[in-house]
ModelCIF file with pLDDT and N, C-alpha, C, O atoms, coordinates in Angstrom:
data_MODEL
#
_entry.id   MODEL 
#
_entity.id                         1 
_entity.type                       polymer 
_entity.pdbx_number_of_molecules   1 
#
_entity_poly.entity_id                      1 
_entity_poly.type                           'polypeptide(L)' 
_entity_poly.nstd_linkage                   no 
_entity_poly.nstd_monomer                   no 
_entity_poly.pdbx_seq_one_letter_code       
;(UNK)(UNK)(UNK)(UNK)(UNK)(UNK)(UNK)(UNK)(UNK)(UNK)(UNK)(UNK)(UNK)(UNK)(UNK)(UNK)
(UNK)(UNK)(UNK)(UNK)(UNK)(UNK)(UNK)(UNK)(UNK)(UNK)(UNK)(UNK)(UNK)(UNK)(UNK)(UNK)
(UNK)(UNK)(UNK)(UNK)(UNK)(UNK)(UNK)(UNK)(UNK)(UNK)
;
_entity_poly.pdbx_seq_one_letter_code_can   XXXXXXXXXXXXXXXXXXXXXXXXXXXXXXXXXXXXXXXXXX 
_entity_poly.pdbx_strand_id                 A 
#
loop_
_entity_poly_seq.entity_id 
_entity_poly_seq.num 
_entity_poly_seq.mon_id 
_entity_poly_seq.hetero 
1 1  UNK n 
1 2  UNK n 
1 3  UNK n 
1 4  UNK n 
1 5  UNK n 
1 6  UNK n 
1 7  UNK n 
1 8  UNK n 
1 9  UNK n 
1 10 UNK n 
1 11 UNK n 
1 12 UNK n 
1 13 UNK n 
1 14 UNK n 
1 15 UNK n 
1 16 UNK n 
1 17 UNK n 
1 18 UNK n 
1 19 UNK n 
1 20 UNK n 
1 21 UNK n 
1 22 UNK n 
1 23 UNK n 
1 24 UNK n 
1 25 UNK n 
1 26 UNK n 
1 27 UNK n 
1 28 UNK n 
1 29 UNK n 
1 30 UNK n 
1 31 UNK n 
1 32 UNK n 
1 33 UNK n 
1 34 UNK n 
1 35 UNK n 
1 36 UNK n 
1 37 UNK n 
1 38 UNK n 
1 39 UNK n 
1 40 UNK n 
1 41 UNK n 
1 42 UNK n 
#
_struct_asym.id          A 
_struct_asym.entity_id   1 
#
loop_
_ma_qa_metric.id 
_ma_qa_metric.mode 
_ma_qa_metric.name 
_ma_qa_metric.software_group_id 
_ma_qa_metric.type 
1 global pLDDT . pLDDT 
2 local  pLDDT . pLDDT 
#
_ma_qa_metric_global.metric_id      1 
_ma_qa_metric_global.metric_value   89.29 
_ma_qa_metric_global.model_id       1 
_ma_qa_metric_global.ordinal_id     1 
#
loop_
_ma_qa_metric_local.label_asym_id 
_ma_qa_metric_local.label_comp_id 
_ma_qa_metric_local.label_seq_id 
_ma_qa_metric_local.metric_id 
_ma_qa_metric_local.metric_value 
_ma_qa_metric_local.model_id 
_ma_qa_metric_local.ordinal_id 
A UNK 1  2 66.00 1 1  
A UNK 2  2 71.00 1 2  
A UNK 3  2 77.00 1 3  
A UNK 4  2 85.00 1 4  
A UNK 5  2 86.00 1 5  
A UNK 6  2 88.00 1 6  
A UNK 7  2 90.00 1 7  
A UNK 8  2 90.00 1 8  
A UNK 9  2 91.00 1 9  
A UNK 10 2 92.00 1 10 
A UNK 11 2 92.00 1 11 
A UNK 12 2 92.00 1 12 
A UNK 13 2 93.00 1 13 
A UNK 14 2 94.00 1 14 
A UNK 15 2 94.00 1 15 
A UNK 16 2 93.00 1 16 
A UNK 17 2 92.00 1 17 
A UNK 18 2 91.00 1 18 
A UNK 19 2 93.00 1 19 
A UNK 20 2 93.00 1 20 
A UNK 21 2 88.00 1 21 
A UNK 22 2 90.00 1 22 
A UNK 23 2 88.00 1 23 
A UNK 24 2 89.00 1 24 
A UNK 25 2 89.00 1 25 
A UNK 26 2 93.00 1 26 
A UNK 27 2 93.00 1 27 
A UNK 28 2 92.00 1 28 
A UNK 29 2 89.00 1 29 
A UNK 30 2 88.00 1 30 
A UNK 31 2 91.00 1 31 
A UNK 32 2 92.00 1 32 
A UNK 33 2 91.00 1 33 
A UNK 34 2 90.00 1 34 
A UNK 35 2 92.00 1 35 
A UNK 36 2 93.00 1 36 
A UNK 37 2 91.00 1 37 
A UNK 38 2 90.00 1 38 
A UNK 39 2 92.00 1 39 
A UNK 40 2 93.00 1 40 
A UNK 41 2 88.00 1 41 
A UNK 42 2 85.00 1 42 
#
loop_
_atom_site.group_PDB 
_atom_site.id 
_atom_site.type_symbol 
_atom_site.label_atom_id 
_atom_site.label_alt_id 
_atom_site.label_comp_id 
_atom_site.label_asym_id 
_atom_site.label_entity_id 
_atom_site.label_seq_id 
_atom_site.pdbx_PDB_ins_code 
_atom_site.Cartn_x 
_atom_site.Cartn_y 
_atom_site.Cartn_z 
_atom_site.occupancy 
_atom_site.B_iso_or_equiv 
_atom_site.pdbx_formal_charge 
_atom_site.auth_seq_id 
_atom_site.auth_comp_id 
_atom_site.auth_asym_id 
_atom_site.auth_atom_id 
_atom_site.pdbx_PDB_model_num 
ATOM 1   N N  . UNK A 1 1  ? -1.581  5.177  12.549  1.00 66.00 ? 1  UNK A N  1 
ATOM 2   C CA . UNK A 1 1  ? -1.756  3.745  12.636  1.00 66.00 ? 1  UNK A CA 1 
ATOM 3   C C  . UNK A 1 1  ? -0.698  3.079  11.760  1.00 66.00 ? 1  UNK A C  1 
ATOM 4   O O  . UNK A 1 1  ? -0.531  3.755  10.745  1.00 66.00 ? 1  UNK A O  1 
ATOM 5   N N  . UNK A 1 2  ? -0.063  2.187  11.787  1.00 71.00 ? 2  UNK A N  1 
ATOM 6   C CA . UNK A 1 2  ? 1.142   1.595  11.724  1.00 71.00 ? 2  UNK A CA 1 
ATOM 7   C C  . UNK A 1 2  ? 0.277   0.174  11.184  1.00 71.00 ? 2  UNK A C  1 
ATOM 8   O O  . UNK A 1 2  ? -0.503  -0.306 12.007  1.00 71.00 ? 2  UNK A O  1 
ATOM 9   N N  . UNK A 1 3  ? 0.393   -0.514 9.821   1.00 77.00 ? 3  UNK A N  1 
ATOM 10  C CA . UNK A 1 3  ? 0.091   -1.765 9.361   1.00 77.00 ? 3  UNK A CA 1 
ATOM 11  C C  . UNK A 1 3  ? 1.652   -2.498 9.037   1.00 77.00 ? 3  UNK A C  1 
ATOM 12  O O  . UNK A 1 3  ? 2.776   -1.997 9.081   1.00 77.00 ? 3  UNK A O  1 
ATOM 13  N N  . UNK A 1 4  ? 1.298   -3.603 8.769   1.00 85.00 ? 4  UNK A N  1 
ATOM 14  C CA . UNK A 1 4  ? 2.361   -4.593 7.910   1.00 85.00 ? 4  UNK A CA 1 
ATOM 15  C C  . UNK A 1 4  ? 2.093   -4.161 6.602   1.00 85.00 ? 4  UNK A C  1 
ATOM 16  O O  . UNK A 1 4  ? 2.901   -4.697 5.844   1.00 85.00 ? 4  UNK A O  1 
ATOM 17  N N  . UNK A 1 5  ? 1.363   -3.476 6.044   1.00 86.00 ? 5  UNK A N  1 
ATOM 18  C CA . UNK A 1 5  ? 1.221   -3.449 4.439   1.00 86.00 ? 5  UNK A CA 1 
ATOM 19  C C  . UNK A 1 5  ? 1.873   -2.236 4.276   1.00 86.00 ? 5  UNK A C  1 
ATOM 20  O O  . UNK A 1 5  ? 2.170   -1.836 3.150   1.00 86.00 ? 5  UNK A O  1 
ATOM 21  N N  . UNK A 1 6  ? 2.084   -1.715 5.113   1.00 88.00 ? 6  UNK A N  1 
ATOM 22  C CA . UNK A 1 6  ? 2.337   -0.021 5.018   1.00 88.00 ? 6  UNK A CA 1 
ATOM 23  C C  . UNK A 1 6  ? 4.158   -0.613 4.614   1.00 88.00 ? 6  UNK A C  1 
ATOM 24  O O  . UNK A 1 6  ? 4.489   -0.076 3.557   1.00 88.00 ? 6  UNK A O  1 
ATOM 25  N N  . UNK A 1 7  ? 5.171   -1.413 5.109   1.00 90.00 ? 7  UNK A N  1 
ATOM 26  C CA . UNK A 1 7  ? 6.354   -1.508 4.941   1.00 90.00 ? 7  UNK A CA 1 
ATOM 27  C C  . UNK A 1 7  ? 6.171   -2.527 3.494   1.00 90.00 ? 7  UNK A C  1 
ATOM 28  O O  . UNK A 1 7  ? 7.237   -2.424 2.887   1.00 90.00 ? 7  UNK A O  1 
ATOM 29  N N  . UNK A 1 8  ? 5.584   -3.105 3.020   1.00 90.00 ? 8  UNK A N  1 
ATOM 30  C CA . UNK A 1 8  ? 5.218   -3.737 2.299   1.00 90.00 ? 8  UNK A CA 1 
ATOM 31  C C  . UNK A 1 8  ? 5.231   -2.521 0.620   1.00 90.00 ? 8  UNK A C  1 
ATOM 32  O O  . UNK A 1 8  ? 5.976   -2.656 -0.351  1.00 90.00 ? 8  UNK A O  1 
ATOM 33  N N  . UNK A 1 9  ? 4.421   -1.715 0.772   1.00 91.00 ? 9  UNK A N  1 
ATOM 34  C CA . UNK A 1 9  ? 4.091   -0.473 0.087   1.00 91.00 ? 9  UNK A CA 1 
ATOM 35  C C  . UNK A 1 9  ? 5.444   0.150  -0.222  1.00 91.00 ? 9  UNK A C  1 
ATOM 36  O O  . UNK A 1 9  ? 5.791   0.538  -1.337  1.00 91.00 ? 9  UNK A O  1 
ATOM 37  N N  . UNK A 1 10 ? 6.207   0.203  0.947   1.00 92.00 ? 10 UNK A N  1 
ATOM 38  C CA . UNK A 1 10 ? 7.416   1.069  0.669   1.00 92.00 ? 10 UNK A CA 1 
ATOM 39  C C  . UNK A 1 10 ? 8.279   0.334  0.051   1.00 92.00 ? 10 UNK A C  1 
ATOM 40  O O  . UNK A 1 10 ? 8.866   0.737  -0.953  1.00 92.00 ? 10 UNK A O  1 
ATOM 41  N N  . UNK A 1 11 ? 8.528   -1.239 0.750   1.00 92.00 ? 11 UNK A N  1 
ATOM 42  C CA . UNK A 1 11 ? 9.485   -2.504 -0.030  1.00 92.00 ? 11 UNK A CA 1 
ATOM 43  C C  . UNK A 1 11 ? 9.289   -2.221 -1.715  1.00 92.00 ? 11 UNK A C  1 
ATOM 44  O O  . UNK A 1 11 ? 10.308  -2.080 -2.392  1.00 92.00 ? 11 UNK A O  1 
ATOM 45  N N  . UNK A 1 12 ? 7.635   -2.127 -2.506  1.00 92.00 ? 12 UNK A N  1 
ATOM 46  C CA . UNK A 1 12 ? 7.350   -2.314 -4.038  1.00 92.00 ? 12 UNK A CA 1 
ATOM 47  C C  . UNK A 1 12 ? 7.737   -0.414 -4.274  1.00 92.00 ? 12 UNK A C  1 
ATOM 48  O O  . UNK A 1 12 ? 8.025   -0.125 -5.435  1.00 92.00 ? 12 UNK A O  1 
ATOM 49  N N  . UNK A 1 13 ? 7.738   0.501  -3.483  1.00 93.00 ? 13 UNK A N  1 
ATOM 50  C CA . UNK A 1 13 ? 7.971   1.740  -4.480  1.00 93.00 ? 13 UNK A CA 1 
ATOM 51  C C  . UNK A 1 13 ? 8.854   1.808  -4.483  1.00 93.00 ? 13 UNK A C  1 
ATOM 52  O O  . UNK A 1 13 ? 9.104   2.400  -5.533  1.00 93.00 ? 13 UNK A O  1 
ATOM 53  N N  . UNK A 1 14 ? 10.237  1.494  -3.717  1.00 94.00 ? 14 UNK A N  1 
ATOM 54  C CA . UNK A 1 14 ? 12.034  1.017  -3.723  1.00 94.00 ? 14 UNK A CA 1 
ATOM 55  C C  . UNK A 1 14 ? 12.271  0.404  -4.885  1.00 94.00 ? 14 UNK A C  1 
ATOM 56  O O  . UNK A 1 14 ? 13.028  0.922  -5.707  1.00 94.00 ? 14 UNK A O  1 
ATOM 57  N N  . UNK A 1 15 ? 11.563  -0.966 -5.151  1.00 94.00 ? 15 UNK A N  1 
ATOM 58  C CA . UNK A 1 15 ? 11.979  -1.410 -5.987  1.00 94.00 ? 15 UNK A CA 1 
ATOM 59  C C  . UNK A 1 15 ? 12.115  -1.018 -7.452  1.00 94.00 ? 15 UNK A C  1 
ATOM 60  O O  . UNK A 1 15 ? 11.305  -0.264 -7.991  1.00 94.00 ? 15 UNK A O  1 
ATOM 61  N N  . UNK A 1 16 ? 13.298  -1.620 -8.164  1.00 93.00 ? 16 UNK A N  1 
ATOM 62  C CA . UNK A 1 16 ? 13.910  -1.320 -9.622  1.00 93.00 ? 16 UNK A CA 1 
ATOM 63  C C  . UNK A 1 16 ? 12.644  -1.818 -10.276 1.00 93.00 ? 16 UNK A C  1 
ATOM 64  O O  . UNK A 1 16 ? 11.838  -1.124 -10.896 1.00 93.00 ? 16 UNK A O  1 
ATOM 65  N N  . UNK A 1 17 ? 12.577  -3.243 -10.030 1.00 92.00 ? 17 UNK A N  1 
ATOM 66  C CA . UNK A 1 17 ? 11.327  -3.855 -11.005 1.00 92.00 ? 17 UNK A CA 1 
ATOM 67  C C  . UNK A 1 17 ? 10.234  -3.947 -10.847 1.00 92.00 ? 17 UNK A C  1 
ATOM 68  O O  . UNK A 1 17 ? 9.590   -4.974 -11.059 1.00 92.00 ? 17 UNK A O  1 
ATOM 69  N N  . UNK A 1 18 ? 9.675   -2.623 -10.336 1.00 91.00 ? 18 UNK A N  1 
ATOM 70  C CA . UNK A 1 18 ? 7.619   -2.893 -9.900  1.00 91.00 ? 18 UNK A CA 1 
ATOM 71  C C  . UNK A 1 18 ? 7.020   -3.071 -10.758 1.00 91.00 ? 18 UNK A C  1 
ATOM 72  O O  . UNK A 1 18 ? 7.675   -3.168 -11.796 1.00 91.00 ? 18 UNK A O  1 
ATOM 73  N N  . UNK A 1 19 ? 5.656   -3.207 -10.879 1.00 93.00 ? 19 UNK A N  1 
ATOM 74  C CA . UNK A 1 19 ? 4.806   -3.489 -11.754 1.00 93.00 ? 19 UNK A CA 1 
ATOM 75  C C  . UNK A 1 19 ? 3.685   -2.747 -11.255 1.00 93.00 ? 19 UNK A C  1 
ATOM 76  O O  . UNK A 1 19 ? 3.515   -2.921 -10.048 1.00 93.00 ? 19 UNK A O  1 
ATOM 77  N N  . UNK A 1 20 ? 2.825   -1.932 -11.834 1.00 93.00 ? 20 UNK A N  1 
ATOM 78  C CA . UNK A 1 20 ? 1.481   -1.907 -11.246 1.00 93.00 ? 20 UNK A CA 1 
ATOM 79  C C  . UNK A 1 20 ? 0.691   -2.634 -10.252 1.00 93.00 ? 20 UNK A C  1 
ATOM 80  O O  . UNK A 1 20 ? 0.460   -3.823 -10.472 1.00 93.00 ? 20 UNK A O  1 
ATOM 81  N N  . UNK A 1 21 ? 0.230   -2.061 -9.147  1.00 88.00 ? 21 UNK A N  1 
ATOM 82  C CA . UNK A 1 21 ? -0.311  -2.089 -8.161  1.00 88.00 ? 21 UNK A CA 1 
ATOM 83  C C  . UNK A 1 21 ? -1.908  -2.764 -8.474  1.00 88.00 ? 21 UNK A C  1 
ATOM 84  O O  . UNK A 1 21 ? -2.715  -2.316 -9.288  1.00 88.00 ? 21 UNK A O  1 
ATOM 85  N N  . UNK A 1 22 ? -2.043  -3.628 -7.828  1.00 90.00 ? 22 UNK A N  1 
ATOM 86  C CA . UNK A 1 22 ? -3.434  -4.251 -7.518  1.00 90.00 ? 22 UNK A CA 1 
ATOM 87  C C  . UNK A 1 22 ? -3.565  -4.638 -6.324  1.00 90.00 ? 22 UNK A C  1 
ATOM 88  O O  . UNK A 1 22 ? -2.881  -5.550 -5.862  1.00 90.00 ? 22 UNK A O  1 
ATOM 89  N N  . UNK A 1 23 ? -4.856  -3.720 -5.359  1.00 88.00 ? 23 UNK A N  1 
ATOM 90  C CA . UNK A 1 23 ? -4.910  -4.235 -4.320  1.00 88.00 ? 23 UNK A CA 1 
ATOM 91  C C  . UNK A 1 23 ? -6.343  -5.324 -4.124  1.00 88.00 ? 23 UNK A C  1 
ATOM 92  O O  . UNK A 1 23 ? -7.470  -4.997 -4.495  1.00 88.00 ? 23 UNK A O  1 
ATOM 93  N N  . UNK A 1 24 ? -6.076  -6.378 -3.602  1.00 89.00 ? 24 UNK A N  1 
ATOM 94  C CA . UNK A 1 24 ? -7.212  -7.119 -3.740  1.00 89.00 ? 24 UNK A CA 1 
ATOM 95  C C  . UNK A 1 24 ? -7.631  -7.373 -1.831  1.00 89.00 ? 24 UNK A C  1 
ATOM 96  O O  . UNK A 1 24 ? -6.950  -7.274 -0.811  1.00 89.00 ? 24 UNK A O  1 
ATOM 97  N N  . UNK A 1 25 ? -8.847  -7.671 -2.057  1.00 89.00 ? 25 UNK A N  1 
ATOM 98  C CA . UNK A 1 25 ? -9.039  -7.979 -0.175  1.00 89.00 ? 25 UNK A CA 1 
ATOM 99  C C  . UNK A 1 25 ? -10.615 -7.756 0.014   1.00 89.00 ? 25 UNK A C  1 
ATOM 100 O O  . UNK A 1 25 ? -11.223 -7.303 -0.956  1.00 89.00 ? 25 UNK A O  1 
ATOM 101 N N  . UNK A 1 26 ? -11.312 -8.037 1.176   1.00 93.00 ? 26 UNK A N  1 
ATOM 102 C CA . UNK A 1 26 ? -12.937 -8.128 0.976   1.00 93.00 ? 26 UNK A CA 1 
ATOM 103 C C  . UNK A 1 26 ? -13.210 -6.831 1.579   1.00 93.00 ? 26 UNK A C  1 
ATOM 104 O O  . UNK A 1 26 ? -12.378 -5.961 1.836   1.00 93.00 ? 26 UNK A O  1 
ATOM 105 N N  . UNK A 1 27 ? -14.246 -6.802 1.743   1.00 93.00 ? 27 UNK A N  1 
ATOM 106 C CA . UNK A 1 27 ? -14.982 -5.651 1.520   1.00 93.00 ? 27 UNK A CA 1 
ATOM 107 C C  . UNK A 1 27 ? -14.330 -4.491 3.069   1.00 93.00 ? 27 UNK A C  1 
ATOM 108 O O  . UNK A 1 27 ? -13.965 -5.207 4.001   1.00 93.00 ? 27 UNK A O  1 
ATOM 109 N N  . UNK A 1 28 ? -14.239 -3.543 3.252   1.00 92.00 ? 28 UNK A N  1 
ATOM 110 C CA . UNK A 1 28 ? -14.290 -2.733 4.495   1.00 92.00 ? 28 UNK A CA 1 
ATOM 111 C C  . UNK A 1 28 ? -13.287 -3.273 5.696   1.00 92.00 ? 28 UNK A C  1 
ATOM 112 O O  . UNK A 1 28 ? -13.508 -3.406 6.900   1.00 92.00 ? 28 UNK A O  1 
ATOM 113 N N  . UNK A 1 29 ? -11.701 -3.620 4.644   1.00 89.00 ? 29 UNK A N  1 
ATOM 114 C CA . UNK A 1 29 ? -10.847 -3.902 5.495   1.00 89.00 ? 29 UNK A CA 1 
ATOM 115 C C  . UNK A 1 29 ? -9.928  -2.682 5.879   1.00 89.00 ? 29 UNK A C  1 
ATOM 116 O O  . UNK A 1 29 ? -9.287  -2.633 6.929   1.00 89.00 ? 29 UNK A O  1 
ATOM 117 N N  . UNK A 1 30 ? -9.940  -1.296 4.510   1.00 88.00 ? 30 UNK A N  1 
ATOM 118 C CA . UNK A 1 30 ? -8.985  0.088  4.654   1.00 88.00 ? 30 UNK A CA 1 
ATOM 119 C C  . UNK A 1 30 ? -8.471  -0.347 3.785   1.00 88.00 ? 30 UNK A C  1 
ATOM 120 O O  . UNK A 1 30 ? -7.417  -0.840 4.187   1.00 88.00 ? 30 UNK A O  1 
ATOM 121 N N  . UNK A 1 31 ? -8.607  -0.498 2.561   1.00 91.00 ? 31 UNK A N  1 
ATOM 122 C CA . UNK A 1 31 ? -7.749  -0.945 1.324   1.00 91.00 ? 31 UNK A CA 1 
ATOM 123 C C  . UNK A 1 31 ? -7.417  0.632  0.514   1.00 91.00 ? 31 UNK A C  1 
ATOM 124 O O  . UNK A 1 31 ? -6.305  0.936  0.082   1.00 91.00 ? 31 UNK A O  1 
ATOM 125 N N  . UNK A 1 32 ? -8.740  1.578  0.427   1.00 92.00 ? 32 UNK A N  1 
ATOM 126 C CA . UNK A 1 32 ? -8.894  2.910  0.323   1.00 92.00 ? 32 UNK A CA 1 
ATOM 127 C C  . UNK A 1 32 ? -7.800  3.783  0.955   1.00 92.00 ? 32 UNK A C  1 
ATOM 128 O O  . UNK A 1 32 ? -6.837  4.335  0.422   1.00 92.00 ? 32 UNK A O  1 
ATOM 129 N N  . UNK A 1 33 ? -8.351  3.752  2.691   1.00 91.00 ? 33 UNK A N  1 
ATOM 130 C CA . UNK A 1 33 ? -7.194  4.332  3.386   1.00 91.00 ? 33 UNK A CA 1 
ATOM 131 C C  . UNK A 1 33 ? -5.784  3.714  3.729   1.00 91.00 ? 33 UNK A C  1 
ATOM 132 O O  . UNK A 1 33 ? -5.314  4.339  4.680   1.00 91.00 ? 33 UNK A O  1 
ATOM 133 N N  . UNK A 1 34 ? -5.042  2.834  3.351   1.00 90.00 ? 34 UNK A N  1 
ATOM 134 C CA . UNK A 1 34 ? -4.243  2.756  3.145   1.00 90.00 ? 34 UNK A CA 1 
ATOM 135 C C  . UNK A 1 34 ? -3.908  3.243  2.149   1.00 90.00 ? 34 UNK A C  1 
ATOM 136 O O  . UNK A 1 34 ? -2.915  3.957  2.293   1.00 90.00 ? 34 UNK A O  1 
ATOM 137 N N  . UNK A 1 35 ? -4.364  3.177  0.963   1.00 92.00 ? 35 UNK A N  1 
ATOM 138 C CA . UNK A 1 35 ? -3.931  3.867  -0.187  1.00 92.00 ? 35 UNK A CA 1 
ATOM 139 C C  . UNK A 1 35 ? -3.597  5.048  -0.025  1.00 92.00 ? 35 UNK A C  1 
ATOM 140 O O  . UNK A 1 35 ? -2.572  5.479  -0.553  1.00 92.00 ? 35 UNK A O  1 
ATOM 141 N N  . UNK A 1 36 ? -4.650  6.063  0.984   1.00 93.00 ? 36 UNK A N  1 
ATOM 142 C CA . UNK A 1 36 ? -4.302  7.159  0.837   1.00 93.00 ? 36 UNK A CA 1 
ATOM 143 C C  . UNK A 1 36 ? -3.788  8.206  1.855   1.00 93.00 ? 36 UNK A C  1 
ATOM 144 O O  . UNK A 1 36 ? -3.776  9.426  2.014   1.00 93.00 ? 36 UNK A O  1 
ATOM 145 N N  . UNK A 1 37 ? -3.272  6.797  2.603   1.00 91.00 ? 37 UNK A N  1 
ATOM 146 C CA . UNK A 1 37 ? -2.169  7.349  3.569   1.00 91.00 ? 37 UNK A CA 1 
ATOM 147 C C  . UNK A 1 37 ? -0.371  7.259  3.168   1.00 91.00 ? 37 UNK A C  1 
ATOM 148 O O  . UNK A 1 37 ? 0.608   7.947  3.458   1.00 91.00 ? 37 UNK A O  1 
ATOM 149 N N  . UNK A 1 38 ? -0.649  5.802  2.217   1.00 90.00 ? 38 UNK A N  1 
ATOM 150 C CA . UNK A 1 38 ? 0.587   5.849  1.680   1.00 90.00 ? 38 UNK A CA 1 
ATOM 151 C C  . UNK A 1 38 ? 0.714   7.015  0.590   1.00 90.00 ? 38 UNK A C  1 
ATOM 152 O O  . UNK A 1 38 ? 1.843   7.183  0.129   1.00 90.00 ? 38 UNK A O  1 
ATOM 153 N N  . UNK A 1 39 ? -0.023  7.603  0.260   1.00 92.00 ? 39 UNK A N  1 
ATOM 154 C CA . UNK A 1 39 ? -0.229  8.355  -0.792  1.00 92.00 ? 39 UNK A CA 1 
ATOM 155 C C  . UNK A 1 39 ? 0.149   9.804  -0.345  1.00 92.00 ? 39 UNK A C  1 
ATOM 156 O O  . UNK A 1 39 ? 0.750   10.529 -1.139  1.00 92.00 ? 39 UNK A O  1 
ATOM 157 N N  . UNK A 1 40 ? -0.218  10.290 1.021   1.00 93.00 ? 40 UNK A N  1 
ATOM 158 C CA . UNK A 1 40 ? 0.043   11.570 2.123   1.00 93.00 ? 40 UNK A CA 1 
ATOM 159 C C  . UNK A 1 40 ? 1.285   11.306 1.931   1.00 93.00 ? 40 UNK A C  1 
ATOM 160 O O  . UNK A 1 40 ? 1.872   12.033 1.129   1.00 93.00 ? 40 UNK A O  1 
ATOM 161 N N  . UNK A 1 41 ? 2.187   10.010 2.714   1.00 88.00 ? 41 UNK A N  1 
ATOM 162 C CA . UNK A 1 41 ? 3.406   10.136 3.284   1.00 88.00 ? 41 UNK A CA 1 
ATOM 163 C C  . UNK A 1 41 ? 4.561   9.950  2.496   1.00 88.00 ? 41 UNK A C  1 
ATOM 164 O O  . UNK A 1 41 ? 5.680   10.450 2.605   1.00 88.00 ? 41 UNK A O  1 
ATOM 165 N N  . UNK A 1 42 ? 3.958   8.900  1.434   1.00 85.00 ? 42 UNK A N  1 
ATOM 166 C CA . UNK A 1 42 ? 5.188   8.733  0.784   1.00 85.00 ? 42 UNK A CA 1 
ATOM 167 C C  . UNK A 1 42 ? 5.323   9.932  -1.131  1.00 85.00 ? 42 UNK A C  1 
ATOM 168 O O  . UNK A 1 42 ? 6.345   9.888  -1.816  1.00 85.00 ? 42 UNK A O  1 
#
């Protein structure tokens, strides 16, 4: 499955100046599995 957050994810781990990650969003949107798909692939 292919999101907009997923290129989003890759744009902040590229970057020179990240900061710690906070994902915010309501309840039972895949905030989890996104995490831990970006987490498999990248």
């Amino acid at each position: 499955m292919q999101r907009k957050a997923n290129k989003k994810l890759k744009e902040w781990k590229e970057s020179k100046s990240r900061k710690p990650m906070v994902l915010l969003g309501t309840r039972q949107v895949g905030k989890i599995w996104l995490m831990r798909e970006f987490g498999a692939k990248e």
